[in-house]
PAMARFI-310511 format. One record per residue (C-alpha): x, y, z; residue number from 1. Coordinates in steps of 0.5 Angstrom, whole numbers, plus 500, padded with zeros to 3 digits. Layout:
<sites>
     x     y     z   num
     X     Y     Z   NUM
...
</sites>
This chain:
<sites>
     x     y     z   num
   500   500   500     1
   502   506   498     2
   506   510   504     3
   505   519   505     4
   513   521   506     5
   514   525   512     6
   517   532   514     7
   519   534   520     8
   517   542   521     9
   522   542   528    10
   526   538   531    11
   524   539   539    12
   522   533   544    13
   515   532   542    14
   518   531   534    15
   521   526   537    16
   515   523   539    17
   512   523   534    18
   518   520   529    19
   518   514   534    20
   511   514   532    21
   511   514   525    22
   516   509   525    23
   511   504   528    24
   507   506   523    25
   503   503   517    26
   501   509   513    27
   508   512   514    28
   515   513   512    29
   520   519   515    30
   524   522   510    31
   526   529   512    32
   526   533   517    33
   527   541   518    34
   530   545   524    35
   533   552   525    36
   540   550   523    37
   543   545   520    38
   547   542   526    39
   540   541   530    40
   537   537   524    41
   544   533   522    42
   543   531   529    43
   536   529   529    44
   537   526   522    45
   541   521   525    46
   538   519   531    47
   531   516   527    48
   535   515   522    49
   532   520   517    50
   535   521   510    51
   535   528   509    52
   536   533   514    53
   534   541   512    54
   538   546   516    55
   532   551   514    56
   523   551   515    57
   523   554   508    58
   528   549   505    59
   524   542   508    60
   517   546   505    61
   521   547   499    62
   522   539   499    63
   519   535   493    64
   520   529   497    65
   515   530   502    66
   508   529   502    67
   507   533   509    68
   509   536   514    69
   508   535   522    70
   509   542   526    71
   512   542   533    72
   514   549   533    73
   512   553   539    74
   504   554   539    75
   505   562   536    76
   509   560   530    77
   504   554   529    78
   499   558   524    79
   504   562   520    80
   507   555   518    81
   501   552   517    82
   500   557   512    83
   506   558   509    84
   505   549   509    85
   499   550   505    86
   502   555   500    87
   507   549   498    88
   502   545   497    89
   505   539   503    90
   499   536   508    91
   499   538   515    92
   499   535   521    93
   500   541   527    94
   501   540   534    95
   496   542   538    96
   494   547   540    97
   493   549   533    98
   494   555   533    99
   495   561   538   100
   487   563   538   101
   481   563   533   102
   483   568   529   103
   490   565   527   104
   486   558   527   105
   481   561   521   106
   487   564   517   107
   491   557   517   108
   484   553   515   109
   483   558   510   110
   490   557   508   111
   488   550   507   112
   482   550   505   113
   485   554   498   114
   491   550   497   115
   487   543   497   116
   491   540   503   117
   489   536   508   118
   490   540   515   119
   489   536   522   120
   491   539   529   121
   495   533   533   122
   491   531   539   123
   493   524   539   124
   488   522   544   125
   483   523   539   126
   485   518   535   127
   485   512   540   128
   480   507   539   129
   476   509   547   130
   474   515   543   131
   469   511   540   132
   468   507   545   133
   466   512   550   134
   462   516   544   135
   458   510   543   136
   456   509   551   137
   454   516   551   138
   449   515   545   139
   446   509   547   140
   445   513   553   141
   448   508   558   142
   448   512   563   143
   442   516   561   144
   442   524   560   145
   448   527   561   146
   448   532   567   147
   455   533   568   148
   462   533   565   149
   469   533   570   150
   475   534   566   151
   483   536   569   152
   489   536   565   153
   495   538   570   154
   502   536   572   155
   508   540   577   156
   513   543   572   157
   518   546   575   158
   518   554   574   159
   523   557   569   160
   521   563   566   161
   524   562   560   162
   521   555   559   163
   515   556   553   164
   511   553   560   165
   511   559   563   166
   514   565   558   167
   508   569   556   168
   512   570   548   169
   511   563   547   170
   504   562   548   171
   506   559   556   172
   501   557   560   173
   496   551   562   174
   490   552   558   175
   493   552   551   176
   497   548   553   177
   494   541   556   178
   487   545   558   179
   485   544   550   180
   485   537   551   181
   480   538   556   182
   475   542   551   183
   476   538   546   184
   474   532   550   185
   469   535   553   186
   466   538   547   187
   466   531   545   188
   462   528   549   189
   456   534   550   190
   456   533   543   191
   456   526   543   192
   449   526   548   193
   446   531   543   194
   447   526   537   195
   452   532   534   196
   459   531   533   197
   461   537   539   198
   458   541   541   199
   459   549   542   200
   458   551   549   201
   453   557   550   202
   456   560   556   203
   464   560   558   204
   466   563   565   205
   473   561   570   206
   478   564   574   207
   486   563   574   208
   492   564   578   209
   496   568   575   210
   504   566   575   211
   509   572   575   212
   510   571   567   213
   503   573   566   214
   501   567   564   215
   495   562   568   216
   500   557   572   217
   492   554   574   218
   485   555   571   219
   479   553   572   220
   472   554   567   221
   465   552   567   222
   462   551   561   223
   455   550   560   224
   452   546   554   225
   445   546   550   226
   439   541   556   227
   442   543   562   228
   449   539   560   229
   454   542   564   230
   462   542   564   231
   467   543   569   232
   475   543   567   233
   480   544   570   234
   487   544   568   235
   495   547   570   236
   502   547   568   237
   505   549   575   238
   501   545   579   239
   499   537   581   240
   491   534   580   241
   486   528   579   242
   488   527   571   243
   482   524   568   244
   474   525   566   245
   468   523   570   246
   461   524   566   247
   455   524   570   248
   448   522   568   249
   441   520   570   250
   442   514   571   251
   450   513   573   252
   457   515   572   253
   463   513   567   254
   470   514   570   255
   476   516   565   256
   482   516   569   257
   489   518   566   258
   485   518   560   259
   490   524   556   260
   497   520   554   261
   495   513   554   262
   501   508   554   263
   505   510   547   264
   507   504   545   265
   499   501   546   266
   496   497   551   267
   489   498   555   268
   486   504   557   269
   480   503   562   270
   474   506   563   271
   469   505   569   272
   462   505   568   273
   456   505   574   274
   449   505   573   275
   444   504   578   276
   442   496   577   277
   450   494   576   278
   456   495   581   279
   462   499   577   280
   465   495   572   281
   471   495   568   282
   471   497   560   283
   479   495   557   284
   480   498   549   285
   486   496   547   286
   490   497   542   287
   496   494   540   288
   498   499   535   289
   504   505   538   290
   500   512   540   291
   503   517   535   292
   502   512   530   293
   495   512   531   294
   495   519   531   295
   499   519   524   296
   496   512   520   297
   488   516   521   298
   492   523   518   299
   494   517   513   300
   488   515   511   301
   485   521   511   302
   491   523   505   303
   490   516   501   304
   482   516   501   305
   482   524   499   306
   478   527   505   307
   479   534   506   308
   478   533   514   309
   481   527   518   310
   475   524   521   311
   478   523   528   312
   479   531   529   313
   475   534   523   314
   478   541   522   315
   471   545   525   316
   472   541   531   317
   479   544   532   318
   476   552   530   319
   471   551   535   320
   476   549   541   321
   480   555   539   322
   474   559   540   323
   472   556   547   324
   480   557   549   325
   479   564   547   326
   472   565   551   327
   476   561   557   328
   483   565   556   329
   478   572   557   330
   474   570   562   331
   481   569   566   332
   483   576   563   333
   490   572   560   334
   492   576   554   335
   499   573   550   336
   504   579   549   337
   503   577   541   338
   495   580   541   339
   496   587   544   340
   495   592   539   341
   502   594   538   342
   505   588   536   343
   501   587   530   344
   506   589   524   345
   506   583   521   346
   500   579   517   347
   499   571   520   348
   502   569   515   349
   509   574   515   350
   507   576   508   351
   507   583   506   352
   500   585   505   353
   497   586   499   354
   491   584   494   355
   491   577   491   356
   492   577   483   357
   485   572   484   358
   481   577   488   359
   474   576   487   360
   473   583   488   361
   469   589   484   362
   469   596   485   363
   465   603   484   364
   465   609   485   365
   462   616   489   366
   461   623   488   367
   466   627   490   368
   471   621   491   369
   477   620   486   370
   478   613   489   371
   476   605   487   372
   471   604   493   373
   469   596   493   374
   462   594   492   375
   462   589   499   376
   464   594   506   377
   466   591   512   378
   463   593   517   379
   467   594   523   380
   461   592   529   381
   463   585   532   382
   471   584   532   383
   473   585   539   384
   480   584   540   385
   486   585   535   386
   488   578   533   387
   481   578   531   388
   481   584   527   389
   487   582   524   390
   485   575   522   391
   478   579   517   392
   481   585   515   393
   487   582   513   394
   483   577   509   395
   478   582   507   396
   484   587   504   397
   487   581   500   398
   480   579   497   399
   481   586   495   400
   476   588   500   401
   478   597   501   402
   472   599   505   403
   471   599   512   404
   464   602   516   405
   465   603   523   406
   461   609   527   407
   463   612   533   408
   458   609   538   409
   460   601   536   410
   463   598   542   411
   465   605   546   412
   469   606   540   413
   473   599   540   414
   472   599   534   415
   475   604   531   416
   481   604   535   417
   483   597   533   418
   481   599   525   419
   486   604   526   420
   491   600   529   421
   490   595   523   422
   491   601   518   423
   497   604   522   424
   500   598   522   425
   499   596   515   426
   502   603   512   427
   495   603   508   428
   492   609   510   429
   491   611   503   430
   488   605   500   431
   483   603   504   432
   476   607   504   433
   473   609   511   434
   466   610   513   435
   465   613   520   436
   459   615   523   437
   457   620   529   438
   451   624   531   439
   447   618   534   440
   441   619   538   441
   441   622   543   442
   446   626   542   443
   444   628   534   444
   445   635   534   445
   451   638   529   446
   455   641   535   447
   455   633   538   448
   458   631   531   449
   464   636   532   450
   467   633   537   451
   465   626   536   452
   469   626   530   453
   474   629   532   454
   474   623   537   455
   474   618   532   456
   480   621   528   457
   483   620   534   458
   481   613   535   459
   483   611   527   460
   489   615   528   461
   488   619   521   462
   486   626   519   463
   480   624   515   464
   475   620   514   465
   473   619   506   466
   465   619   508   467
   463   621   514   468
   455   619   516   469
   450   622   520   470
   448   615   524   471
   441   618   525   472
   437   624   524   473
   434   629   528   474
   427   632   525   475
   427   637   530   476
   434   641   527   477
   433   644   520   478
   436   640   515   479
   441   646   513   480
   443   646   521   481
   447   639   519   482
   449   641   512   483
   452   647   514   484
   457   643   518   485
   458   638   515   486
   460   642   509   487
   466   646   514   488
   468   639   517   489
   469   638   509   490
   473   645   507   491
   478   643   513   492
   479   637   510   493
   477   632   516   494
   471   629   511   495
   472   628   504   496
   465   627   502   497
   458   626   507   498
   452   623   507   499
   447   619   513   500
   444   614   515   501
   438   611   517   502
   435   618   514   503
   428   618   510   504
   428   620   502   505
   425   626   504   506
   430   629   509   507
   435   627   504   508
   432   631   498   509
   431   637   503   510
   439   637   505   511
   440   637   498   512
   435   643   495   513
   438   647   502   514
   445   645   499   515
   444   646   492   516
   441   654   494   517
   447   655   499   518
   451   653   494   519
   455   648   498   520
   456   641   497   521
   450   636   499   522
   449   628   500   523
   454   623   497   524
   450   617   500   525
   445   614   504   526
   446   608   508   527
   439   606   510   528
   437   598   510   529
   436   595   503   530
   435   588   501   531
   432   582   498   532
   428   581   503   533
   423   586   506   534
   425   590   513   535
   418   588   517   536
   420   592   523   537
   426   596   524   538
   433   592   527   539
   434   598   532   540
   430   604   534   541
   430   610   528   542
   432   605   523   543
   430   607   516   544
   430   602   510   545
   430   604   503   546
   427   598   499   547
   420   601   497   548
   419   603   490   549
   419   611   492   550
   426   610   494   551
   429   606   489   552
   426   612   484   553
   429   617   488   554
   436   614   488   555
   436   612   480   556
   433   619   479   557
   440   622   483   558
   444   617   482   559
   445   617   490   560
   450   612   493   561
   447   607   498   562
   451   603   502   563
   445   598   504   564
   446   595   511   565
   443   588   513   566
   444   588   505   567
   443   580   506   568
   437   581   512   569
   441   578   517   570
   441   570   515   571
   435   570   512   572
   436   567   506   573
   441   562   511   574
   438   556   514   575
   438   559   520   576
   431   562   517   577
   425   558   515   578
   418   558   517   579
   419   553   523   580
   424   555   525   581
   424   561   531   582
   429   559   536   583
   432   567   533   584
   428   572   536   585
   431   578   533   586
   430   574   526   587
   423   573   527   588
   421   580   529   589
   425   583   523   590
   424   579   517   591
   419   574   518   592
   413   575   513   593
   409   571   508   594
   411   576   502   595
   419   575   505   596
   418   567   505   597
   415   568   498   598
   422   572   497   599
   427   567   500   600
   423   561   496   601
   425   564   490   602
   432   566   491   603
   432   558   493   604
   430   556   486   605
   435   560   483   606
   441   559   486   607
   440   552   485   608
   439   554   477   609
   445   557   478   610
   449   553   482   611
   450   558   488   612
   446   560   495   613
   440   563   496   614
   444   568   501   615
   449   569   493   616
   442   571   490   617
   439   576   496   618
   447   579   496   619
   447   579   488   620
   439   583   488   621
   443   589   492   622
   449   591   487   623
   444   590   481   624
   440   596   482   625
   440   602   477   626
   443   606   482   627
   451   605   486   628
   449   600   491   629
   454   597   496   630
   453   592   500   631
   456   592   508   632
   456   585   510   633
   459   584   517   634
   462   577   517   635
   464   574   524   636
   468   569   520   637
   473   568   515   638
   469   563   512   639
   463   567   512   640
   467   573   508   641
   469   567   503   642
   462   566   502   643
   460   573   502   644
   464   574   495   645
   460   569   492   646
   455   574   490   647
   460   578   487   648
   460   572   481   649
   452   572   480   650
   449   575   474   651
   442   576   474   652
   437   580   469   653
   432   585   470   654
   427   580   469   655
   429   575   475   656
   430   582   479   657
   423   583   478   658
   421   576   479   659
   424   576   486   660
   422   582   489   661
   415   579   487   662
   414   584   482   663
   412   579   476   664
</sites>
């Protein structure tokens, strides 16, 4: 049988026993391995007996002899080798944690995902066969519905602050390090009692001890899970606990002792399970097979039968433990030094940014500006901490995405401050379009727009902005009063052009005709609510959509810009929506009607007559209106931006326009 070609990616301890196992394996074969200078890797070379040693990461990528790499580097290096892994064309298999954070671990599974590789994270315990034993217990409901799961992972290191245990640079502590075999297990088994794969907990919460290195050198979280299950873990690198897994249910127990590193070179692992009618008894699996060979022959198999997840530790598996260890690190408060704001030069994966000769992406243009503007805006709304913002805007500018939308009042103005982060960082100030907002009610007056965008130019780090939006209107000030303003805050250079949002057609037009009189410049655009599907009632107080036939006339006969928020109606057209489904509230509320259903069912036969999704229909029906439409889209994942530019490849004719607004 055909064997896939081993390279090592770093040539630490844990490489070692990985090469041992390989060496045990059926599937495997060593053939090269990479350090960081020729020595270490002559050395390690000849310790396994490997043919080729590499004194550099870049020379074993470069290898053609290798069908995939396994990387052990320190968990802050993991995700920029993935990448750089993937976009040479190798397979990988990654020590866990699979990267730093959630946000890394999206930008490697993309990576991944575009090259055609095979992306698996090394949790070995996975691959052992009690894994499905223990599965099978839970869905056969052997101790009945599942109330509780306990699950430590901890051990004494000797503290040394240099040690990537304890160092802060290297990602140290004990939740990344053994606390993610605590989630991934126990999201394992919640998942396995709700008939799902894993299962994501609703609620994270914890507590650590802080070490003098600023990393936990214990933690404790609860997690808590759809039907009342709930989870409590434990895990440390500086201090001794009870190893192992107990699961609680109505109507026994199942006990996993020293679960986490079963014995390497095979053997029994044992499980104890108590109901009520039978005393406690003893389940023995054993394998015969070495662990890391376990671990290598699933990665193998996956490879030869051409799957793109390895089914032992599927990558959706993986992203969602990242998050869970992200929501775990902040309920403790640990943040790596990596992740602040000010240590964000460089790109996840340390290439220079810049726009991808493929990029999907297409532009238009605004009255006033000189500048390509793309036709799908970020929204800058939901990205809390850097490393997140970093992973979207990043990947969004590569697309070719240049637009982003944020606003004064969003988050206490975080997100403003970590744009400007990223935009500083990047050298970009002059490529990109920013949208900012103010004047928000209740503070809609002119004189409360002055200063706020003087906050906000601060917290974007920049002298302007490109097109600056009142984020609501004040009916009680005449419109002149605004327009006065806005047309000075341009003179001076601090807005290039201006505009409102969630403002009616006929205030717009009024702010217009007072401009036209004064000889002053008047609206460039409107950002008001406009999509396939109907606004039923407003997302937020003093919301104004723009979907009706009088506005569409009115943007068509001016020629208005419109940058057409919840242009994708907020996961209608997903499968989050249907007529019997009303676990969403919000969903329901805004967007549940029969005339919208009647939308989303036509949206749902045309894209499966042009081989794409019905949200790439309801996106598409946007950008081809008779006026400059551009479509705010706020993604929370990589993987929903990719789907996103889907709509971009959609064409569609006047008269399935008018067929899917119901007008034919």
């Amino acid at each position: 049988m055909k064997k896939i070609r081993w390279g090592l990616l770093a040539a630490g301890n844990i490489a070692k026993a990985f090469a041992e196992g390989v060496q045990h394996s059926n599937l495997g074969e060593l053939v090269a391995v990479g350090s960081r200078s020729q020595a270490s890797a002559d050395k390690f070379a000849k310790e396994f007996n490997i043919p080729v040693a590499h004194g550099s990461y870049e020379a074993l990528l470069a290898d053609p002899g290798i069908d995939a790499v396994y990387i052990s580097t320190p968990h802050p290096l993991h995700a920029e080798w993935i990448i750089k892994a993937a976009e040479a064309g190798k397979h990988i298999l990654c020590e866990k944690p699979l990267t730093l954070n959630h946000a890394e671990a999206m930008a490697a599974a993309e990576a991944a995902r575009v090259n055609k590789v095979l992306l698996m994270e090394a949790f070995m315990v996975r691959c052992h066969p009690f894994i499905e034993t223990l599965r099978d217990l839970i869905r056969k409901k052997t101790i009945g519905e599942i109330r509780l799961i306990r699950s430590t992972f901890s051990f004494n290191a000797d503290f040394n602050p240099d040690s990537r245990l304890f160092n802060n640079a290297l990602g140290g502590g004990g939740i990344l390090d053994v606390g993610c075999y605590t989630t991934t297990l126990t999201r394992l088994i919640a998942g396995a009692a709700l008939d799902l794969p894993f299962a994501s907990p609703g609620n994270v919460s914890g507590a650590g001890a802080f070490l003098e290195t600023g990393v936990d050198g214990w933690a404790i979280a609860s997690l808590e899970f759809p039907k009342g299950i709930l989870a409590q873990l434990c895990t440390g690198v500086h201090l001794n606990q009870d190893n192992g897994v107990s699961i609680f249910g109505s109507e026994g127990h199942i006990r996993i002792p020293n679960c986490w590193i079963p014995a390497k070179s095979g053997g029994d692992l044992s499980l104890f399970v108590k109901t009520k009618d039978v005393d406690e008894k003893e389940i023995k699996v054993g394998t015969t097979e070495w662990l890391y060979a376990l671990e290598a022959d699933a990665f193998a198999r996956a490879w030869l039968e051409g799957k793109s997840s390895v089914p032992e530790m599927p990558i959706d598996d993986s992203l969602d433990n990242m998050l869970t260890l992200d929501r775990w690190r902040e309920a403790i408060g640990l943040v790596y030094q990596s992740e602040h704001p000010s240590n964000n030069a460089r790109t996840i994966s340390g290439h220079a940014l810049k726009k991808k000769a493929a990029a999907p992406m297409r532009y238009g243009r605004i009255a006033g500006q000189d500048f390509d503007v793309s036709r799908l805006i970020l929204g800058c709304d939901n990205q809390r901490t850097m490393p997140h913002s970093v992973a979207m805007f990043d990947d969004f500018f590569e697309r070719g995405g240049n637009a982003f939308d944020t606003a004064w009042l969003y988050a206490g103005g975080r997100m403003e401050v970590l744009l400007g982060h990223w935009i500083q960082s990047r050298a970009i100030r002059k490529q990109v379009f920013v949208i900012g907002k103010g004047g928000h009610s209740p503070l809609c007056e002119p004189k409360h727009i002055l200063w706020q965008l003087e906050e906000t130019l601060n917290r974007l780090q920049s002298d302007y902005v490109d097109l600056y939006l009142m984020h609501r209107d004040n009916p009680l000030v005449p419109v002149g009063e605004f327009v006065d303003v806005l047309n000075d805050l341009q003179a001076r250079g601090k807005i290039k052009s201006f505009g409102g949002s969630n403002w009616s057609i006929e205030r717009a037009a009024e702010a217009n005709d007072y401009a036209r009189m004064k000889g002053l410049k008047g609206f460039s655009a409107l950002s008001n609510n406009f999509s396939l599907a109907r606004m039923v009632d407003p997302v937020w107080t003093g919301c104004v959509a723009a979907s009706d036939p009088e506005s569409k006339t009115w943007l068509e006969k001016t020629g208005t810009a419109l940058f057409a928020w919840s242009s994708q109606a907020r996961g209608f057209f997903t499968d989050r929506a249907g007529k019997d489904k009303h676990s969403d509230a919000e969903l329901v509320r805004c967007w549940y009607s029969p005339d919208n259903f009647q939308r989303r069912e036509r949206a749902l036969e045309l894209a499966r007559k042009k081989n794409t999704s019905a949200i790439n229909i309801a996106l598409a029906y946007v950008l081809h209106q008779n006026f400059p439409a551009f479509a705010l889209i706020g993604p929370r994942t990589i993987a929903e931006t990719v789907s996103s530019l889907g709509g971009l490849s959609v064409k569609l004719t006047p008269e399935e326009i008018a067929w899917l607004n119901l007008e034919t």
